[in-house]
C-alpha positions as YAML, in Angstrom:
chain: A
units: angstrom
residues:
- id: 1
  name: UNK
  ca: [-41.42, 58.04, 18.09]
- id: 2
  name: UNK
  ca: [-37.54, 56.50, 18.10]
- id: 3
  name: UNK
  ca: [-35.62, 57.40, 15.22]
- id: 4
  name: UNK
  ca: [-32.17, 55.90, 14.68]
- id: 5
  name: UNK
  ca: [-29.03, 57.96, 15.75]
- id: 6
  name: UNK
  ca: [-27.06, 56.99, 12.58]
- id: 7
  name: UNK
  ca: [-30.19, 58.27, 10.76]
- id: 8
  name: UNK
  ca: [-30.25, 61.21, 12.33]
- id: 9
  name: UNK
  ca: [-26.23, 61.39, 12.06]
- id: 10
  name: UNK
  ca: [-26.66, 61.66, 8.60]
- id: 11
  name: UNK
  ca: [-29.66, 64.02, 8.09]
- id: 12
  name: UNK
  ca: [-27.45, 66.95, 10.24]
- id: 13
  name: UNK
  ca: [-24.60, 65.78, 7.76]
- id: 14
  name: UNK
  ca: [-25.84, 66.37, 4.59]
- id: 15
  name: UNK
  ca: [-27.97, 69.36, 5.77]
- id: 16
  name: UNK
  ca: [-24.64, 71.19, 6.60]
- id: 17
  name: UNK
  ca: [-22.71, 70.60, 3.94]
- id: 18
  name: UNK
  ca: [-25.67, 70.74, 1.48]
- id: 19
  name: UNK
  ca: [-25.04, 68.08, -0.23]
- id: 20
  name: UNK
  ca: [-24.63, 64.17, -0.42]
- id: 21
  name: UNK
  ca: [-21.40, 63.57, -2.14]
- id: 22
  name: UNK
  ca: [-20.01, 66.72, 0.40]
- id: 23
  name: UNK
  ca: [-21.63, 65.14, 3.34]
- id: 24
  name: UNK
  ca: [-19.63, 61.70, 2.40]
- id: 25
  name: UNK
  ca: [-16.72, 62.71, 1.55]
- id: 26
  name: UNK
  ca: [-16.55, 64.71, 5.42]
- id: 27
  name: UNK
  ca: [-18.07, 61.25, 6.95]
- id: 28
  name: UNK
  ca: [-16.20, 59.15, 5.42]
- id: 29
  name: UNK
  ca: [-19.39, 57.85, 4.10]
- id: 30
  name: UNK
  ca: [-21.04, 56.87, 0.59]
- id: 31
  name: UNK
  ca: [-23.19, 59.21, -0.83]
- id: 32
  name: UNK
  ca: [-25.76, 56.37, -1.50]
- id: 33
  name: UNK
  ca: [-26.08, 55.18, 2.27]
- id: 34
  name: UNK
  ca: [-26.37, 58.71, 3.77]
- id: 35
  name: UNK
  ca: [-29.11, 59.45, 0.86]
- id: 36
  name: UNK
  ca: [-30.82, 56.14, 2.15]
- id: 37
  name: UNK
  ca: [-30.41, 56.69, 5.79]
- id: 38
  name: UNK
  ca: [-32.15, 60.32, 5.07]
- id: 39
  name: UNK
  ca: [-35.07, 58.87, 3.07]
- id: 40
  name: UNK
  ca: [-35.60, 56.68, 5.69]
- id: 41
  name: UNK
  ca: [-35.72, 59.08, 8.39]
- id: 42
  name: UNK
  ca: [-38.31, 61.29, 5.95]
- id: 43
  name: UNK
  ca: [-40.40, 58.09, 5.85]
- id: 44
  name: UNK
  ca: [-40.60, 57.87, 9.74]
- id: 45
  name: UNK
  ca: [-41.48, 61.38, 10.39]
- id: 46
  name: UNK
  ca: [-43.86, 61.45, 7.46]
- id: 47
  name: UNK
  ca: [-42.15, 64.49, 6.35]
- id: 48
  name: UNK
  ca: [-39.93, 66.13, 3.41]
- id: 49
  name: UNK
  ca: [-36.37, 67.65, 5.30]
- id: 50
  name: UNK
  ca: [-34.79, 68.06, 2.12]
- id: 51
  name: UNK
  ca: [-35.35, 69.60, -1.16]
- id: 52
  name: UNK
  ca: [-32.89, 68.48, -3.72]
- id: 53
  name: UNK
  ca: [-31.89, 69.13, -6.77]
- id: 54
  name: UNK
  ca: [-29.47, 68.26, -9.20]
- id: 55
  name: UNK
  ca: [-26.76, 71.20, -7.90]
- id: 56
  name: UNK
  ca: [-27.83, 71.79, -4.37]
- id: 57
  name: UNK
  ca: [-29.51, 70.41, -1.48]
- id: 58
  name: UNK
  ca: [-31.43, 72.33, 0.97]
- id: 59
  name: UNK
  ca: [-33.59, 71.68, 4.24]
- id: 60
  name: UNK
  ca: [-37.01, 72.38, 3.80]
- id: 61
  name: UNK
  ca: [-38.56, 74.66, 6.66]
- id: 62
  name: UNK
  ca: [-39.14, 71.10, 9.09]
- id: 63
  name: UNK
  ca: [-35.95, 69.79, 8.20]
- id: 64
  name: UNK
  ca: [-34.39, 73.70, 8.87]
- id: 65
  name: UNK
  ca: [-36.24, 73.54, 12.53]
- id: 66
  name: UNK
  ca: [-35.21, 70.02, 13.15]
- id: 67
  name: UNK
  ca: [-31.36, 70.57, 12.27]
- id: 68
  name: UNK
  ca: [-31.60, 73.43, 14.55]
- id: 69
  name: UNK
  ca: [-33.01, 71.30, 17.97]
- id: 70
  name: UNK
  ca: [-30.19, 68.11, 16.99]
- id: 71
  name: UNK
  ca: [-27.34, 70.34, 16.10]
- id: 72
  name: UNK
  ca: [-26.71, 71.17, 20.31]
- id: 73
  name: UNK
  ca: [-28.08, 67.32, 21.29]
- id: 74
  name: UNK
  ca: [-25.95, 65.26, 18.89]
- id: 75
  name: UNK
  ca: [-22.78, 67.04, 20.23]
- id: 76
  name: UNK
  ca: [-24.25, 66.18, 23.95]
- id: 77
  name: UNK
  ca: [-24.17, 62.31, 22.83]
- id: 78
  name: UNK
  ca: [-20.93, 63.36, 21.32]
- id: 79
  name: UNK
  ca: [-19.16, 65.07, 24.43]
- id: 80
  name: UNK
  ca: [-20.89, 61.92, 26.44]
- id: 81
  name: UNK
  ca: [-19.50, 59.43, 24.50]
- id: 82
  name: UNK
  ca: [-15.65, 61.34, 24.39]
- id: 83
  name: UNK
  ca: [-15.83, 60.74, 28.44]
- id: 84
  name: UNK
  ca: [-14.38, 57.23, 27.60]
- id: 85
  name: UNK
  ca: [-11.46, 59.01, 25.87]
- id: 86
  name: UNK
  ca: [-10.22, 59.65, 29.80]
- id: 87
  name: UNK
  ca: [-9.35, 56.07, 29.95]
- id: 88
  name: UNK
  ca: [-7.00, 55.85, 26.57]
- id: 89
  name: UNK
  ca: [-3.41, 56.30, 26.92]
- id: 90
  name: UNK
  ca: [-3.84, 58.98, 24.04]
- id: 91
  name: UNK
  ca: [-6.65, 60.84, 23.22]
- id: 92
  name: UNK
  ca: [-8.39, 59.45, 20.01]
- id: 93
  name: UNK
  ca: [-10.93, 61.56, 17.32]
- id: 94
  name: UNK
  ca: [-11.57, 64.61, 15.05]
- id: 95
  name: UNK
  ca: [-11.12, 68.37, 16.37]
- id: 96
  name: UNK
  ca: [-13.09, 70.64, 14.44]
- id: 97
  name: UNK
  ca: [-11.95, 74.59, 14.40]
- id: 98
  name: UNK
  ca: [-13.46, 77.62, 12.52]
- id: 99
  name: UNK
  ca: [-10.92, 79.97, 12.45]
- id: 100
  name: UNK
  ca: [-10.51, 83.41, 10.07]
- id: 101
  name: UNK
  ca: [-7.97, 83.07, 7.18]
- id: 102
  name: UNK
  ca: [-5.09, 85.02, 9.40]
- id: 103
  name: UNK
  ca: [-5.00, 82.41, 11.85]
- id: 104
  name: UNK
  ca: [-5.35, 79.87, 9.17]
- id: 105
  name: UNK
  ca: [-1.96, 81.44, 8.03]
- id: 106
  name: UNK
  ca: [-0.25, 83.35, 10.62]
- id: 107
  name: UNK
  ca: [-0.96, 81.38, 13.85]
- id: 108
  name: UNK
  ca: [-2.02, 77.78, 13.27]
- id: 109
  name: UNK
  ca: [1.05, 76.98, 10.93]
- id: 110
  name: UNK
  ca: [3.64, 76.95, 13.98]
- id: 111
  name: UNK
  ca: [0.86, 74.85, 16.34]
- id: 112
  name: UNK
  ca: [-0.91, 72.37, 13.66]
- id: 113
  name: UNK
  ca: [2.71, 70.19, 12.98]
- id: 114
  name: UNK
  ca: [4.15, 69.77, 16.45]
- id: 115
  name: UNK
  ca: [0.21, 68.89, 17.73]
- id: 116
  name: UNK
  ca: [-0.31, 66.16, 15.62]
- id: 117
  name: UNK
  ca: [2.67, 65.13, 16.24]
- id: 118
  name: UNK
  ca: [2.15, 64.24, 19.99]
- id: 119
  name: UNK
  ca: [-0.91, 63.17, 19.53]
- id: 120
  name: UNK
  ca: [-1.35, 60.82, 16.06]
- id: 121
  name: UNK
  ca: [-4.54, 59.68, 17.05]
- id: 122
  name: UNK
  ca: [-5.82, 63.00, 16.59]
- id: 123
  name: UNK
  ca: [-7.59, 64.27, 13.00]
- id: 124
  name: UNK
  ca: [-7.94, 67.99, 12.64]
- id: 125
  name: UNK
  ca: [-10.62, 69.72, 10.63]
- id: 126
  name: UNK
  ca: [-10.04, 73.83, 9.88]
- id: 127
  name: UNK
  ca: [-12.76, 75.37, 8.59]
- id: 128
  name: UNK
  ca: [-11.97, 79.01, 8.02]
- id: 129
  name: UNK
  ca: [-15.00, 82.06, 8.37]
- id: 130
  name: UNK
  ca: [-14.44, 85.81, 8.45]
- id: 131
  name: UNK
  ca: [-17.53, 86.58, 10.49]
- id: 132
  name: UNK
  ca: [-18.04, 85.12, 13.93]
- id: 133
  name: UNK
  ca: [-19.08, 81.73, 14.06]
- id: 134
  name: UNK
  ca: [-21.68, 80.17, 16.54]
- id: 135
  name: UNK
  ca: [-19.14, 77.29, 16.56]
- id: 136
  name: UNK
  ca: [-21.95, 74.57, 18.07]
- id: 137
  name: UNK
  ca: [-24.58, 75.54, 15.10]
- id: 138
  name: UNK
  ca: [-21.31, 74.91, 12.86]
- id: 139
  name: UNK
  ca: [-20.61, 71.60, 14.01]
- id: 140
  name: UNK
  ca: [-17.10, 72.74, 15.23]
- id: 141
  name: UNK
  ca: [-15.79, 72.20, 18.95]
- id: 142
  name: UNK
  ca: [-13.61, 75.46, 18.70]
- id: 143
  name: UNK
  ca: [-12.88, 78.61, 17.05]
- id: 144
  name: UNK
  ca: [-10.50, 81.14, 17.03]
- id: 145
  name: UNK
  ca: [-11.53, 85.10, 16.91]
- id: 146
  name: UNK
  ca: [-10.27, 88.16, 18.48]
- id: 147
  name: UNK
  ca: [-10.74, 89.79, 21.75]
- id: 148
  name: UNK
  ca: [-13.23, 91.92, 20.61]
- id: 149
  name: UNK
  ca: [-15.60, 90.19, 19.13]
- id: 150
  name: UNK
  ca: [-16.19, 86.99, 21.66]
- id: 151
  name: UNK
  ca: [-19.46, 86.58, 23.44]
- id: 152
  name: UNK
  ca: [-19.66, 86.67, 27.33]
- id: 153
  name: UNK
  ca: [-20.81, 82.92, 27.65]
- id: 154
  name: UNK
  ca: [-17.43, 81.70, 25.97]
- id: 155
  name: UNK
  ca: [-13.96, 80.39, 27.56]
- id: 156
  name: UNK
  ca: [-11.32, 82.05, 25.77]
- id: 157
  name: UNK
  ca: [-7.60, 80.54, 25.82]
- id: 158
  name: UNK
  ca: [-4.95, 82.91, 24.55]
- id: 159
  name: UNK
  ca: [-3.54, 81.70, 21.46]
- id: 160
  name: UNK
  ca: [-0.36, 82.48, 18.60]
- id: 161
  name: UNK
  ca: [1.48, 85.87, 19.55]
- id: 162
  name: UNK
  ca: [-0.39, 88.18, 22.03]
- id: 163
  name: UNK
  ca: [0.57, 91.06, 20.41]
- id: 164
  name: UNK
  ca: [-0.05, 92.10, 16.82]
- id: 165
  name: UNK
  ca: [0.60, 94.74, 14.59]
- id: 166
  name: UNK
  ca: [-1.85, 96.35, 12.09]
- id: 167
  name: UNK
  ca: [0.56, 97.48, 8.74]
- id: 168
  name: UNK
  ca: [0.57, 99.21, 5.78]
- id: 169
  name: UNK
  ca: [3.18, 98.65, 2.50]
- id: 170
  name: UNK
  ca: [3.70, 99.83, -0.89]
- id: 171
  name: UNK
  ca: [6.26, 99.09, -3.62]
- id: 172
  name: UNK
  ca: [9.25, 101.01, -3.89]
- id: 173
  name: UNK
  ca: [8.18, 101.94, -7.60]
- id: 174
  name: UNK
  ca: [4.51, 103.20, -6.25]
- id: 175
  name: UNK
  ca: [6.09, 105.72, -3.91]
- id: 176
  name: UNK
  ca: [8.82, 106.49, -5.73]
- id: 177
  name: UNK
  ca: [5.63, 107.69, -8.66]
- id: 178
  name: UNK
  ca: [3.36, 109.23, -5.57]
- id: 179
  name: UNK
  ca: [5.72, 110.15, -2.89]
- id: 180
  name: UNK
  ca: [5.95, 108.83, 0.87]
- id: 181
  name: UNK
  ca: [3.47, 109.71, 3.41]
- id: 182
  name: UNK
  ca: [4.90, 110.96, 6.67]
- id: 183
  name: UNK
  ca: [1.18, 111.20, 8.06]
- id: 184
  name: UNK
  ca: [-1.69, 109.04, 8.03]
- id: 185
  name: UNK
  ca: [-3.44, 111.71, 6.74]
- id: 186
  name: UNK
  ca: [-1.64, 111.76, 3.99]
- id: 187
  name: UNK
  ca: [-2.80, 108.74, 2.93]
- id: 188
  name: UNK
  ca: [-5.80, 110.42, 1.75]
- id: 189
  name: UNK
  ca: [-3.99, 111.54, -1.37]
- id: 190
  name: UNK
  ca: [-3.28, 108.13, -2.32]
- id: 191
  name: UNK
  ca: [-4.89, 104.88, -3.80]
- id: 192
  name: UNK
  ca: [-5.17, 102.55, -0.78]
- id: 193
  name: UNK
  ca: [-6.32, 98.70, -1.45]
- id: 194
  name: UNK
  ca: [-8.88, 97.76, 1.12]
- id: 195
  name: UNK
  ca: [-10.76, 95.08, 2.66]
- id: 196
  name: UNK
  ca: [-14.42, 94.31, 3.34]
- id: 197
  name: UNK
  ca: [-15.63, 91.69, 5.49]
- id: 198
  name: UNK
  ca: [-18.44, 89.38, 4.56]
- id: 199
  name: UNK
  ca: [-21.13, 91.35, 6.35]
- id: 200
  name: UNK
  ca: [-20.07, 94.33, 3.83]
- id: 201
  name: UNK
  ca: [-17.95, 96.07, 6.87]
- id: 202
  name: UNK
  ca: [-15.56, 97.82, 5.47]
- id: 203
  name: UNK
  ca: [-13.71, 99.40, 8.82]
- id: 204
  name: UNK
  ca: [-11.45, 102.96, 8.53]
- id: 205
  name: UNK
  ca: [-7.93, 102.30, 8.98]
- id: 206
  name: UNK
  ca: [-6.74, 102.84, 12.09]
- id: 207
  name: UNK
  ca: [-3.85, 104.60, 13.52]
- id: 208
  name: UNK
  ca: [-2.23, 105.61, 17.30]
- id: 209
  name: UNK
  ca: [0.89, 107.19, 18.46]
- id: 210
  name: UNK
  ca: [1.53, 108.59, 21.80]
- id: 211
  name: UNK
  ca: [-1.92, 108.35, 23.07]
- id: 212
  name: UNK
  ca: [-3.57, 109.89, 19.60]
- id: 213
  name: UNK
  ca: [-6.40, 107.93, 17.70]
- id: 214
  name: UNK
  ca: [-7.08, 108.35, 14.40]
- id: 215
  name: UNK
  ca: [-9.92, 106.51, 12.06]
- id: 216
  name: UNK
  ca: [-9.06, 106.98, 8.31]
- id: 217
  name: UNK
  ca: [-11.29, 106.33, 5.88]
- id: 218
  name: UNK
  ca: [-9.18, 105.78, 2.51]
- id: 219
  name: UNK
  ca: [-9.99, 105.03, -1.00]
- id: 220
  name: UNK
  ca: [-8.38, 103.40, -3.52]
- id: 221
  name: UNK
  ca: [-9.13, 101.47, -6.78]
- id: 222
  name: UNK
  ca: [-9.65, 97.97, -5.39]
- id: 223
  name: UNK
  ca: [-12.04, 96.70, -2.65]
- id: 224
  name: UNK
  ca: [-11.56, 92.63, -1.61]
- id: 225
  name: UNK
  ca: [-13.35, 90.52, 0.34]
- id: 226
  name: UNK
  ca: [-11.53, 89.82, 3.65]
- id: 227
  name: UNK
  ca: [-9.73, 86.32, 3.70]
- id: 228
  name: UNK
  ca: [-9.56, 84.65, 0.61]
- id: 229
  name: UNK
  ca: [-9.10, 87.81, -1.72]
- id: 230
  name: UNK
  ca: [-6.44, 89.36, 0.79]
- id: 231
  name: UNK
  ca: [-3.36, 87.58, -1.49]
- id: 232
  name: UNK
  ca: [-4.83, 89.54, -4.31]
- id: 233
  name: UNK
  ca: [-4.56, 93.30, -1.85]
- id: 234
  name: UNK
  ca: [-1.00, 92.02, -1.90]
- id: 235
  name: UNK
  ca: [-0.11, 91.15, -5.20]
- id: 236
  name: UNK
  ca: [-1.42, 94.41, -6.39]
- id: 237
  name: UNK
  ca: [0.54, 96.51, -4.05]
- id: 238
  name: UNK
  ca: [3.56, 94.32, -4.97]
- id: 239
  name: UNK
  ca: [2.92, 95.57, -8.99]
- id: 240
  name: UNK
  ca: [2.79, 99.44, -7.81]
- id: 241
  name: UNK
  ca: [-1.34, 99.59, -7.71]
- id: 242
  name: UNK
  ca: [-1.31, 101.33, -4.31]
- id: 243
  name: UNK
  ca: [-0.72, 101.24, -0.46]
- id: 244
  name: UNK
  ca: [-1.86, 97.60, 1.56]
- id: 245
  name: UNK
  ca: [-2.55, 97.61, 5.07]
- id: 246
  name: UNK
  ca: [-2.67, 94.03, 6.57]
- id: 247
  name: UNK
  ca: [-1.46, 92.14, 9.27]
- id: 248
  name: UNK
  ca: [2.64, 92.70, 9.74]
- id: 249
  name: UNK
  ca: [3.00, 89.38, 10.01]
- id: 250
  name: UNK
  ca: [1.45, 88.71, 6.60]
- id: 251
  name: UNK
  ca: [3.66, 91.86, 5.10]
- id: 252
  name: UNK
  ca: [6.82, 90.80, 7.16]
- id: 253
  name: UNK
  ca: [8.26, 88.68, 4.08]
- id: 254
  name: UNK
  ca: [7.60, 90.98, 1.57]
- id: 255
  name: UNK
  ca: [9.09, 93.93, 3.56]
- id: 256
  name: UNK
  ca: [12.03, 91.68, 4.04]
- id: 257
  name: UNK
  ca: [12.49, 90.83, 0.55]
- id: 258
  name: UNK
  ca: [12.12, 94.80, -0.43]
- id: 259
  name: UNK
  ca: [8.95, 93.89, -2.33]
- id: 260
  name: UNK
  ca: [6.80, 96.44, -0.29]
- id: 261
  name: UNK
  ca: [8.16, 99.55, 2.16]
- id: 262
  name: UNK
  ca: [6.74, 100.04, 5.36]
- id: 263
  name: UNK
  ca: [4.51, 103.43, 5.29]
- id: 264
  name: UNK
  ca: [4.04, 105.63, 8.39]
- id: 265
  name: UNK
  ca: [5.34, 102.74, 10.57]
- id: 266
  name: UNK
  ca: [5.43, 104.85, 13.39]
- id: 267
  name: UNK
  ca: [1.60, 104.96, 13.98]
- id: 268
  name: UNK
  ca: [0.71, 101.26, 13.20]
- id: 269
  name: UNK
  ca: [-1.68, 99.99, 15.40]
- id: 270
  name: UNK
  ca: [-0.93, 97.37, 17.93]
- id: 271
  name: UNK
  ca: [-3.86, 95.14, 19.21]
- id: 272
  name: UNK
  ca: [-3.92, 91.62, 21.55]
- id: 273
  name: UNK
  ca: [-3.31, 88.61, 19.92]
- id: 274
  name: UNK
  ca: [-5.87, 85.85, 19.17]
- id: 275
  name: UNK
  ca: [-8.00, 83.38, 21.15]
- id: 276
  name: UNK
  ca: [-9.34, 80.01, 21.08]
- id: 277
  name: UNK
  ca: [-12.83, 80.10, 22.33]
- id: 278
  name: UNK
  ca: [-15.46, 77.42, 23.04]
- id: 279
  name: UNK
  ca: [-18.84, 76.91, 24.75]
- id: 280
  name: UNK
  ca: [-18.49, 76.87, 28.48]
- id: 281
  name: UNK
  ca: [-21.29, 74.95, 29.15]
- id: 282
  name: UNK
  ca: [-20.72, 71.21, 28.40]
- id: 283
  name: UNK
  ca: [-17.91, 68.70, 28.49]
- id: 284
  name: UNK
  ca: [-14.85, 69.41, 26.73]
- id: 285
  name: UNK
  ca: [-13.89, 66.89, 23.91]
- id: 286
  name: UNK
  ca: [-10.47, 64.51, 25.00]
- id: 287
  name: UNK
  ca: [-9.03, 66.38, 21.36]
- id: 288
  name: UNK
  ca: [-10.38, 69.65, 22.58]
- id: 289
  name: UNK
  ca: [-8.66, 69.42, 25.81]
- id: 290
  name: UNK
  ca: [-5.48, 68.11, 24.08]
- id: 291
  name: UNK
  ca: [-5.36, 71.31, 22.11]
- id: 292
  name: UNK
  ca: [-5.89, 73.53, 25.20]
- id: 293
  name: UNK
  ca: [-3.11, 71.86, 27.18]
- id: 294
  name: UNK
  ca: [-0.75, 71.79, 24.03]
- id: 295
  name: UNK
  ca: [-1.24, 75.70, 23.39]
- id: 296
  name: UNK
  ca: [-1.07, 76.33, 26.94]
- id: 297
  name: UNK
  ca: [2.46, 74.15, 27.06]
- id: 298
  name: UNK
  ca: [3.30, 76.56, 24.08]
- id: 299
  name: UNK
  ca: [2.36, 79.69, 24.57]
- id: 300
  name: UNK
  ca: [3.17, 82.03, 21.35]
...
């Protein structure tokens, strides 16, 4: 049984962004031809992908199984098809990353302008994810994580600074109320505005100085959700609600400003910077590659 790549194009489409008018508006695309090119597809097979309804759609168990054994293919014809891209002068078509919100602000911001800049032909998509991101299942040629939590089977290209500092802050008017710690442990005794990731990890603060480790495991009145919420861990520590601990490079204007005092800056842990991963086993994408050899070219 053939089916027709474009029909199959568009099934994967609209199964990931679970919806039609989503799926267009990411393709390009009408809403009306992808729904056709689906219904067409269901006809062939002789089976339902997709149950819809008037707020969502979602694949039905076949349609789940199929979407799984295209996902990896489609990128094959994809990655087959970019080998032409050799032969341009300039690399042409889209780069897909999944990156967390941090690199979204702290890293990509000084790479994103001068790389689409060289190359114009060149259409970025950043999609940004707090957990880590099988970045073939989502559709993306690249992602951008942390030492730690990258899988064995993936090529990792340093990225953005290579070393980064884990901070804490609190307004003047807040400590002046509660007093200063001198000690991590001190923090303890005070309301602390933390973070949980997506998977409902919510990780101790941690602290080292002169070869000590310590693991605090603070409490404080508000709890956000890692990535989008974090502006809101900020703004609240700005209005005197408690003590913020957060990337330094995300605090760095606020400290500057006198907004928010460094607390126990002495023991703020340092970690490596962040890295571009992708799968190792097939062809890198002509935008891909562009990426790698622009980051490379500008290290930090």
């Amino acid at each position: 049984m053939k089916a027709d790549l474009g029909d199959l194009n568009a099934f994967v489409a609209v199964a990931r962004a679970r919806g039609f008018r989503d799926a267009a508006r990411q393709a390009s695309l009408s809403a009306s031809g992808l729904s056709e090119a689906v219904r067409r597809l269901e006809t062939q097979l002789g089976v339902r992908l997709l149950n819809r309804t008037t707020r969502s759609v979602v694949p039905t168990e076949a349609g789940a199984r199929l979407l799984e054994q295209l996902q990896p293919a489609l990128i094959e014809v994809e990655a087959a098809l970019d080998v032409v891209n050799s032969f341009r002068e300039r690399p042409v078509g889209t780069l897909r990353l999944n990156v967390p919100v941090s690199a979204a602000r702290l890293v990509l911001p000084r790479i994103v302008p001068p790389f689409l800049a060289a190359y114009p032909d060149i259409r970025l998509e950043v999609a940004t994810d707090e957990s880590f991101v099988d970045v073939v299942a989502a559709g993306c040629d690249a992602g951008i994580r942390y030492e730690e939590r990258l899988e064995q089977d993936m090529i990792a290209v340093p990225i953005g600074p290579r070393v980064q500092s884990y901070a804490l802050g609190a307004s003047p008017v807040y400590l002046d109320r509660n007093g200063r710690p001198e000690h991590p442990r001190d923090l303890l005794h005070h309301a602390c505005l933390r973070h949980r990731f997506p998977s409902g990890v919510m990780p101790p603060w941690e602290f080292s100085r002169d070869g000590e480790v310590l693991r605090i495991d603070v409490n404080g009145p508000l709890i956000v959700t890692a990535g989008g919420a974090t502006d809101l861990a900020v703004d609240a520590a700005i209005a005197g609600l408690g003590v913020v601990g957060l990337f330094e490079d995300w605090l760095r204007p606020h400290f500057d400003s006198g907004a928010l005092e460094p607390v126990v800056e002495p023991w703020w842990e340092r970690f490596s910077g962040p890295f571009l991963y992708y799968p190792g086993r097939r062809l890198v994408p002509a935008p891909l590659r562009a990426f790698i050899d622009f980051i490379q070219a500008h290290p930090g």
